[in-house]
MIRO-326628 format. One record per atom (N, C-alpha, C, O): residue in one letter; atom name; x, y, z. Coordinates in steps of 0.02 Angstrom, whole numbers, always signed. Atoms other than C-alpha are relative to their C-alpha. Example, Ala and Ser with C-alpha at 12.3 -4.5 7.8 and 13.67 -1.06 7.14 Angstrom:
BEGIN
  residuo  atomo       x       y       z
        A      N     +45     -59      +0
        A     CA    +615    -225    +390
        A      C     +45     +60      +0
        A      O     +97     +59     +33
        S      N     -42     -59      -3
        S     CA    +684     -53    +357
        S      C     -39     +55     +37
        S      O     -14    +110     +45
//
This chain:
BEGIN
  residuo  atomo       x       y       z
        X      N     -27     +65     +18
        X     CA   -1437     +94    +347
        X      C     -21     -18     -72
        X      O     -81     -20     -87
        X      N     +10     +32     +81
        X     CA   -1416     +31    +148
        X      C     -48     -86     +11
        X      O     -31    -135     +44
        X      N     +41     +67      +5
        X     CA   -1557    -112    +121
        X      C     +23     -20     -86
        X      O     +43      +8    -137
        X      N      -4     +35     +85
        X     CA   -1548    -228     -27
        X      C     -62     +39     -55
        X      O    -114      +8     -45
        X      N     +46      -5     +36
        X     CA   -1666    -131    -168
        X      C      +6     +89     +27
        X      O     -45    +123     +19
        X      N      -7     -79     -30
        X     CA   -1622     +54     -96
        X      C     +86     +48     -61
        X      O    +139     +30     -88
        X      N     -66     -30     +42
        X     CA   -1500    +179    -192
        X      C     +35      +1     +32
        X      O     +26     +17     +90
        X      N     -38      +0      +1
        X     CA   -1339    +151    -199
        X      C     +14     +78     +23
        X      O      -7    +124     -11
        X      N     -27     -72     -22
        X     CA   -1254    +315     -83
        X      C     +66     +44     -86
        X      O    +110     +18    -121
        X      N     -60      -8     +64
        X     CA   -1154    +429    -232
        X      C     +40     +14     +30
        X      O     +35     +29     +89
        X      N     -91     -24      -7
        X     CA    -972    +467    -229
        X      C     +28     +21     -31
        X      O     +30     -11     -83
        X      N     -38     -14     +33
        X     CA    -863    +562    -294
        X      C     +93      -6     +27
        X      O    +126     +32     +63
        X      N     -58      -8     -41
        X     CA    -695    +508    -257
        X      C     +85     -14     -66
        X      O     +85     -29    -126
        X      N     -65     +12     +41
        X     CA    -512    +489    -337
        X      C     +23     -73      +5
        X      O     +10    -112     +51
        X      N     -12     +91     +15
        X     CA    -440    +312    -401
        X      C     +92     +16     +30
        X      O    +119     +66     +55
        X      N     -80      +0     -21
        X     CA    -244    +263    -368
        X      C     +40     +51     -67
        X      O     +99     +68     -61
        X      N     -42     -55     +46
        X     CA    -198    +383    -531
        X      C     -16     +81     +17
        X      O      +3    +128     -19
        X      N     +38     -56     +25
        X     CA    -295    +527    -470
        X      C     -50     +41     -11
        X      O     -66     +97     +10
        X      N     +72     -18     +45
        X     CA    -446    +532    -574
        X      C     -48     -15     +61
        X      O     -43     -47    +113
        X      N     +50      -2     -62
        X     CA    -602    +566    -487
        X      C     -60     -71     -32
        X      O     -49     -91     -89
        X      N     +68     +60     +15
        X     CA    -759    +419    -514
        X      C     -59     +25     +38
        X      O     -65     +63     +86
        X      N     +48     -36     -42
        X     CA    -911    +445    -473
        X      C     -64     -74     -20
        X      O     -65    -107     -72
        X      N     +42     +64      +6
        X     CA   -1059    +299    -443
        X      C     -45     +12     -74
        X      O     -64     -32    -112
        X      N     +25     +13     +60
        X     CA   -1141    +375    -585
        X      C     +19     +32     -74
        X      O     -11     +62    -119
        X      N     -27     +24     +51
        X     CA   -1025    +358    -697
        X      C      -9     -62     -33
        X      O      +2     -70     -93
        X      N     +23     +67     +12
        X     CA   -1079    +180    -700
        X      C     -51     -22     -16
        X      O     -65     -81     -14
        X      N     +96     +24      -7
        X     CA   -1271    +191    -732
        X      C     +24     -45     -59
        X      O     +71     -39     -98
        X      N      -3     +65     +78
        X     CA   -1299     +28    -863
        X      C     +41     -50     +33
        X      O     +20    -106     +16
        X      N     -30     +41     -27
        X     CA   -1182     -67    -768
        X      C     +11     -43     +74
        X      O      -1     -12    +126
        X      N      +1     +27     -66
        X     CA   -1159    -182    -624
        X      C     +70     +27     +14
        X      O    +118     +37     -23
        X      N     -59     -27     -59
        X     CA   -1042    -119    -479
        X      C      +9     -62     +24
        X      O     -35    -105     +25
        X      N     -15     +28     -68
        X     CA    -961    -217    -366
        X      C     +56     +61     +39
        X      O    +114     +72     +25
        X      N     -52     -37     -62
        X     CA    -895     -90    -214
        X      C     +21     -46     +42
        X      O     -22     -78     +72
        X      N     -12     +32     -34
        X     CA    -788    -183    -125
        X      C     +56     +33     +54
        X      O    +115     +39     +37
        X      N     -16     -15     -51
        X     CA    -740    -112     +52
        X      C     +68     -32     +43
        X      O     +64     -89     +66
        X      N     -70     +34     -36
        X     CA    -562    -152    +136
        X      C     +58     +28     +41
        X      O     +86     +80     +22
        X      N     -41     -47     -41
        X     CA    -445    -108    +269
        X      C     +44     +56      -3
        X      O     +42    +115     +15
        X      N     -40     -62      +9
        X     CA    -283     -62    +200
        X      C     +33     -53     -48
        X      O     +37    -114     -46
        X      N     -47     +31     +48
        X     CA    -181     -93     +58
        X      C     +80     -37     +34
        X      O    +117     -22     +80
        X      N     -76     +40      -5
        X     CA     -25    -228     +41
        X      C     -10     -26     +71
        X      O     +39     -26    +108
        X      N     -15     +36     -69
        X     CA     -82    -314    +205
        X      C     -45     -72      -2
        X      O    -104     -64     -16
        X      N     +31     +57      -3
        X     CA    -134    -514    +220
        X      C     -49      -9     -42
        X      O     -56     -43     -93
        X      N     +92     +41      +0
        X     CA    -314    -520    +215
        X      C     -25     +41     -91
        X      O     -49     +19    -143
        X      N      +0     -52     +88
        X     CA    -318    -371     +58
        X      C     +12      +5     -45
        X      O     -18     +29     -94
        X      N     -15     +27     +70
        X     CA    -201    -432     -42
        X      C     -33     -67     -20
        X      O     -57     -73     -76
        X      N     +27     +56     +16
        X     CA    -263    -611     -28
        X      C     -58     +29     -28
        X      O     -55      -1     -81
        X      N     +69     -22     +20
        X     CA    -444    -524     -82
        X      C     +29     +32     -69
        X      O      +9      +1    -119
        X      N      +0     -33     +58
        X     CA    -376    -407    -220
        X      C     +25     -50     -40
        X      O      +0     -56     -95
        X      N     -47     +69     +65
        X     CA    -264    -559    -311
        X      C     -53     -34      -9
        X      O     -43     -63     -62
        X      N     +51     +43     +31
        X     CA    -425    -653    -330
        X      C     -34     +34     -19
        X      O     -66      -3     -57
        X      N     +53     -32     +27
        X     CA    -540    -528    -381
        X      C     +55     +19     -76
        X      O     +24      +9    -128
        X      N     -77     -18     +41
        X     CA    -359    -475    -505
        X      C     -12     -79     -59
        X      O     -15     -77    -121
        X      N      -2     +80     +28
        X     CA    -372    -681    -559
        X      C     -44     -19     -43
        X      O     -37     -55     -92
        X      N     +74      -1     +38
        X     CA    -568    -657    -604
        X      C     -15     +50     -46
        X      O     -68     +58     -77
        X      N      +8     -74     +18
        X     CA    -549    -504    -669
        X      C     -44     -29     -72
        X      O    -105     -24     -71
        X      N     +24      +9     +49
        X     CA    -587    -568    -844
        X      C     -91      -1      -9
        X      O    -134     +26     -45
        X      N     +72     +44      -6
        X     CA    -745    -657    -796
        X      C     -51     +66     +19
        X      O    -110     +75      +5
        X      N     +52     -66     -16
        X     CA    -803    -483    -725
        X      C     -12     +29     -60
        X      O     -72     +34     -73
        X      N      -3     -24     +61
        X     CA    -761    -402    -901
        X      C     -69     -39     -26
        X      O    -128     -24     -16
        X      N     +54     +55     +14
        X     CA    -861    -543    -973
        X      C     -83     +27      +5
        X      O    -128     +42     -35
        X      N     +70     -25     -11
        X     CA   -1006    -494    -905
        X      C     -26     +88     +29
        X      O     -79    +109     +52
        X      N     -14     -61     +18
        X     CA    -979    -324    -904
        X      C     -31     +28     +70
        X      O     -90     +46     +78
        X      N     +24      +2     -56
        X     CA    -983    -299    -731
        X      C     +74     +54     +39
        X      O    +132     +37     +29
        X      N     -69     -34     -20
        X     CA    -857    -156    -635
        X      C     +21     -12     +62
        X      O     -19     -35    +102
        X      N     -19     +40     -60
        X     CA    -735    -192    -489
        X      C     +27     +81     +49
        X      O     +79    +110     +33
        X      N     -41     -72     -34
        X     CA    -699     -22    -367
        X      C     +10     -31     +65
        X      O     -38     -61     +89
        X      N     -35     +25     -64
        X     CA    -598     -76    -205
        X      C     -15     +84     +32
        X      O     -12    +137      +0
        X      N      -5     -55     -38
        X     CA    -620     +57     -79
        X      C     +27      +8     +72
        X      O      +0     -31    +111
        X      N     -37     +17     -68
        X     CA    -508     +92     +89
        X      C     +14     +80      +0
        X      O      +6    +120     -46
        X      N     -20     -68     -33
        X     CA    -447    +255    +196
        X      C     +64     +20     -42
        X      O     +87     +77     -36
        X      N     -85      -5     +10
        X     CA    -268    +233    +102
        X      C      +1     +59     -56
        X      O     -43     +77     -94
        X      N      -4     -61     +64
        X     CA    -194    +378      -9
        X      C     -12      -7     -52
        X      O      -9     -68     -61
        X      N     -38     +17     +60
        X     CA    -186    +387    -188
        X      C     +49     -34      -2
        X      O     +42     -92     -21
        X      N     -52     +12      +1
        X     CA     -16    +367    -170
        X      C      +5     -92     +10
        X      O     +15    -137     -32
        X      N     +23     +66     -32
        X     CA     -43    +207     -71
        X      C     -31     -59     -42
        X      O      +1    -109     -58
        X      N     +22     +27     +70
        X     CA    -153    +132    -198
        X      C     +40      +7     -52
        X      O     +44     -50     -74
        X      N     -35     +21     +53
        X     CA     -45    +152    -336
        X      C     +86     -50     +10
        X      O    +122     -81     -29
        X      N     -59     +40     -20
        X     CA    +100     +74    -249
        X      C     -46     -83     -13
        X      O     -31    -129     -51
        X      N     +23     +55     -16
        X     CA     -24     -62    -200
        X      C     -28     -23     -73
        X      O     -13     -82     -79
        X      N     +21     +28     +53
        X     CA    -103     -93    -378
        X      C     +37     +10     -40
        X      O      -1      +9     -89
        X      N     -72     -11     +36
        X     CA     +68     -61    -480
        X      C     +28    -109     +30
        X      O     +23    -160      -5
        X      N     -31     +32      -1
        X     CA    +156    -193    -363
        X      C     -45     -77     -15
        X      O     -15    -129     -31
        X      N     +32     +70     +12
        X     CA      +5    -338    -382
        X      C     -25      +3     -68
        X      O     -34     -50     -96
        X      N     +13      +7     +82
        X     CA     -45    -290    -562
        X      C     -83      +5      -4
        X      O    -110     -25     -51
        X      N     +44     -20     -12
        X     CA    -214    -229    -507
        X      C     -44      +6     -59
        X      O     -33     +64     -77
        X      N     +33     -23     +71
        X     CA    -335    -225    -677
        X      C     -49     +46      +4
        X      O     -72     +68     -49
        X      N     +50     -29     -13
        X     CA    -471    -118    -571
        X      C     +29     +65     +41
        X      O     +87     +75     +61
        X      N      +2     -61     -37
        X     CA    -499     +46    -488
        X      C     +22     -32     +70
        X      O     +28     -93     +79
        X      N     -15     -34     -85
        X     CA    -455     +82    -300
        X      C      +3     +55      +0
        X      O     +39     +96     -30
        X      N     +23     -69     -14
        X     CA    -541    +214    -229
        X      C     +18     +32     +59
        X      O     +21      -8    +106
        X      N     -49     -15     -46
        X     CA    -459    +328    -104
        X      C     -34     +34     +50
        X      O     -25     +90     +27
        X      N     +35     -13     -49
        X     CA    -562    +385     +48
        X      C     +25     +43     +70
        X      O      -1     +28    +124
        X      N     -36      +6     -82
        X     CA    -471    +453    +198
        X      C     -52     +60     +31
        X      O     -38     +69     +90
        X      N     +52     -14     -48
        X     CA    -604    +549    +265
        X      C     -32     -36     +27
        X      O     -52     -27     +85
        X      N     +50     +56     -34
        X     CA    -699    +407    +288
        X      C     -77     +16      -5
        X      O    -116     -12     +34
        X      N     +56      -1      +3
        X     CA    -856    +473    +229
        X      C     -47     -24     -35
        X      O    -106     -25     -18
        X      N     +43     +71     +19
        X     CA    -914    +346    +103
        X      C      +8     -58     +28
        X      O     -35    -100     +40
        X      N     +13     +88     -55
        X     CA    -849    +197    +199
        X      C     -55     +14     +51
        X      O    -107     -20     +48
        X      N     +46      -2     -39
        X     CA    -943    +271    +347
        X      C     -90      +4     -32
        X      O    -141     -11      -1
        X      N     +62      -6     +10
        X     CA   -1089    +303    +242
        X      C     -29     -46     -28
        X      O     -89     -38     -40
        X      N      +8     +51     +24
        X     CA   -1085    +127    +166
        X      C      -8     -48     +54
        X      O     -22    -106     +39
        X      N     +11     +33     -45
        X     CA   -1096     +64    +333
        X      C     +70     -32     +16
        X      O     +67     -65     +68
        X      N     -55     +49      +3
        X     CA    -898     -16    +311
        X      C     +23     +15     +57
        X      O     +61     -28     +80
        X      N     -40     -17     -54
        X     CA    -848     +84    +470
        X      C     -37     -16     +75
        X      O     -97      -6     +85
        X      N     +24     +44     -45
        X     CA    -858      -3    +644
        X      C     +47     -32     +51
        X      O    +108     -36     +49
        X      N     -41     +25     -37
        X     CA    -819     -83    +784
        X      C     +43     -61     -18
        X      O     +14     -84     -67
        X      N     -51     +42     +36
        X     CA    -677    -223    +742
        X      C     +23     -37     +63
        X      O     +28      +0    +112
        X      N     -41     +41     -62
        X     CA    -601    -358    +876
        X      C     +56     -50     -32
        X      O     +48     -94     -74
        X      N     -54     +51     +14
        X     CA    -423    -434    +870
        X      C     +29      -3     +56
        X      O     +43     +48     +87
        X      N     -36     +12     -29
        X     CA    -345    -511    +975
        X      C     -27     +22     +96
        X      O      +8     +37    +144
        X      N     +28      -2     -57
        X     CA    -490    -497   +1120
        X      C      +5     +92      +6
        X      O     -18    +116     +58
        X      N      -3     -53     -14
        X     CA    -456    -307   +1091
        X      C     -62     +52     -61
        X      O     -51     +49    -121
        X      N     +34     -39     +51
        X     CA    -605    -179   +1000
        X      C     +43     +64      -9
        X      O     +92     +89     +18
        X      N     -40     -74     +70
        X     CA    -556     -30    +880
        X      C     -73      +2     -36
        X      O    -125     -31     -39
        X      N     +43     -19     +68
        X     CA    -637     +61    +745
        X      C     +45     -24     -57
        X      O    +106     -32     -61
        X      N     -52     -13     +75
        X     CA    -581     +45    +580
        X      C     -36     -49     -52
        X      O     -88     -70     -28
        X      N     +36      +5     +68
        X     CA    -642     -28    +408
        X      C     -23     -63      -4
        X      O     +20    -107      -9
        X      N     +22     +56     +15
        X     CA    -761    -170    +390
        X      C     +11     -32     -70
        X      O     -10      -3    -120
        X      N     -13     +33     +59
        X     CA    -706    -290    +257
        X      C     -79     -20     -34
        X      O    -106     -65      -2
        X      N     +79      +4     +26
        X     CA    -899    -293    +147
        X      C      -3     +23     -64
        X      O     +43     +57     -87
        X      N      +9     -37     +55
        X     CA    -962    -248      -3
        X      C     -56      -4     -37
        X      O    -103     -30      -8
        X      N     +73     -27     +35
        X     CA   -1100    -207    -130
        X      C      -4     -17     -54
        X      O     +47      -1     -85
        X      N     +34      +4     +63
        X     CA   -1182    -260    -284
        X      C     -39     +55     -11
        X      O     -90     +65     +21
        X      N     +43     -59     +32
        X     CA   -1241    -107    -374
        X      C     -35     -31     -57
        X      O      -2     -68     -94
        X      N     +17     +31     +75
        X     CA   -1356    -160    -518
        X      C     -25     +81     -51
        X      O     -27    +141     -35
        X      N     -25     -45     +72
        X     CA   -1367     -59    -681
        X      C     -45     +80     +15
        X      O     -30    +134     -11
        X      N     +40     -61     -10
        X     CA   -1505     +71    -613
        X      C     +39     +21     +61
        X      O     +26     +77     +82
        X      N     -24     -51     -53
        X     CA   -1407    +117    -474
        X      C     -25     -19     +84
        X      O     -12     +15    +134
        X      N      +6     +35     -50
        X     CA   -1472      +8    -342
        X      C     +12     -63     +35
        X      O      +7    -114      +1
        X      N     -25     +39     -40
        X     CA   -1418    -100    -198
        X      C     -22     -92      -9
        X      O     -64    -121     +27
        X      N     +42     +63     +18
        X     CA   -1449    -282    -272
        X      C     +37     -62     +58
        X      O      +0    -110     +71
        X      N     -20     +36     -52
        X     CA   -1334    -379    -135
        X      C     +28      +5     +56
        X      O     +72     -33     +36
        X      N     -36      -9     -48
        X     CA   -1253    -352     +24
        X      C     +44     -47     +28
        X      O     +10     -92     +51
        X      N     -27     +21     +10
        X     CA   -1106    -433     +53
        X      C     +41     +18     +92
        X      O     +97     +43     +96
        X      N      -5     -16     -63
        X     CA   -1088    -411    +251
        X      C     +75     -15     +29
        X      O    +119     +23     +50
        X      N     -69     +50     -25
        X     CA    -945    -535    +298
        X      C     +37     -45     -58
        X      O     +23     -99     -83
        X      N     -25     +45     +81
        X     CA    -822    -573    +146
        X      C     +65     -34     +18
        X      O    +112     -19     +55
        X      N     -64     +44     -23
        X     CA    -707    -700    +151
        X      C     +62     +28     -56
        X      O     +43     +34    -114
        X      N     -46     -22     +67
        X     CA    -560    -641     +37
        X      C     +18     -29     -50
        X      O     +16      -5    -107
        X      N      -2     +44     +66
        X     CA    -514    -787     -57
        X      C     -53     -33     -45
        X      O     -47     -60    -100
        X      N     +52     +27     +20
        X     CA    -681    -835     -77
        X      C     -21     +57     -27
        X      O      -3     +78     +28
        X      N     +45     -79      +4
        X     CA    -758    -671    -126
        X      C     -18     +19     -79
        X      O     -72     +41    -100
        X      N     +23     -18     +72
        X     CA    -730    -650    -322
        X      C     -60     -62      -5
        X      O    -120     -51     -14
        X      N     +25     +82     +28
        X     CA    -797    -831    -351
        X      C     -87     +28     +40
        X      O    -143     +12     +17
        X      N     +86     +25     -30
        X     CA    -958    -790    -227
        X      C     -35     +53     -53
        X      O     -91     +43     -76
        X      N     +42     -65     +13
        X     CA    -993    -610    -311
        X      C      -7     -24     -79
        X      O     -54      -4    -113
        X      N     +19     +38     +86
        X     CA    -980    -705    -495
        X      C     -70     -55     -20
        X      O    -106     -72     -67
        X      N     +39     +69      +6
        X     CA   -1079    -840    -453
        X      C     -86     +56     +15
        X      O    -139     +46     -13
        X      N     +75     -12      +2
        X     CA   -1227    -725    -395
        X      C     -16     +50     -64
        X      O     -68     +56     -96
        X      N     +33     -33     +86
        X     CA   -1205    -605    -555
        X      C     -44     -22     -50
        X      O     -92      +2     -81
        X      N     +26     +56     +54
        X     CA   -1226    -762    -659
        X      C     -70      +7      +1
        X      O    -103     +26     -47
        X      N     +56      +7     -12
        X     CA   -1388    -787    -555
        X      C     -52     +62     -12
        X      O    -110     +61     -32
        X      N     +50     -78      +9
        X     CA   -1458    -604    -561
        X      C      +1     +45     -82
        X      O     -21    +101     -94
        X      N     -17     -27     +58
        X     CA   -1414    -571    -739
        X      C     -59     -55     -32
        X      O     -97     -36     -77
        X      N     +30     +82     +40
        X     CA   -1504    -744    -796
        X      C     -90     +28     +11
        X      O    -136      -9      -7
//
């Protein structure tokens, strides 16, 4: 299990063009991994259009935004083409960094459990370790909370 103050798990994975990323590609910089079901549906787009809205404010403080879900390449570039996406989406379908980020899990709708992708995510700070955990994210709320604690952990 990832604790707050523990390394960040690495990855090497492909974005919606392709290209591969890798966590440390980012040393010097703050991460935000942000964990999500599936592209172009409710709860994901409402989350990516506000993190899309803040985007600046992330620049700003020079802070990076990687969305991560099971969906294809392909998938992702449909999905960050048609909303105008300014960040990575990272493409997973093994499921072996969500699972190893802890994002994969039991899920209940509709009085019914499943597996499938916990909506969560991560503050990486500039050395490469776990500075927040972000357990239960609300989507519209979510850029605004992960800005507001940068402010605080940067200060």
């Amino acid at each position: 299990m990832i604790k707050v103050g523990s390394l960040a798990p690495q990855f090497s994975l492909p974005d919606q063009n392709g290209k591969l990323h890798k966590l440390a590609d980012y040393k010097g910089q703050w991460v935000l991994i942000y964990f999500y079901p599936k592209d172009d549906t409710t709860g994901c787009t409402k989350e990516a259009c506000a993190i899309r809205d803040s985007f600046p404010k992330f620049g700003k403080i020079k802070a990076e935004v990687l969305g991560m879900s099971a969906d294809s390449v392909e998938s992702h570039a449909k999905f960050s083409k048609k909303y105008k996406l300014p960040f990575t989406l990272l493409s997973d379908p093994s499921k072996k960094m969500i699972e190893e980020y802890g994002a994969w899990g039991e899920k209940k709708f509709m009085g019914r459990a499943y597996l499938g992708i916990i909506r969560m995510s991560y503050l990486i700070d500039p050395k490469g370790k776990v500075a927040k955990i972000y357990p239960k994210v609300k989507p519209a709320e979510h850029a605004a909370e992960v800005l507001a604690d940068l402010q605080q952990l940067q200060s």
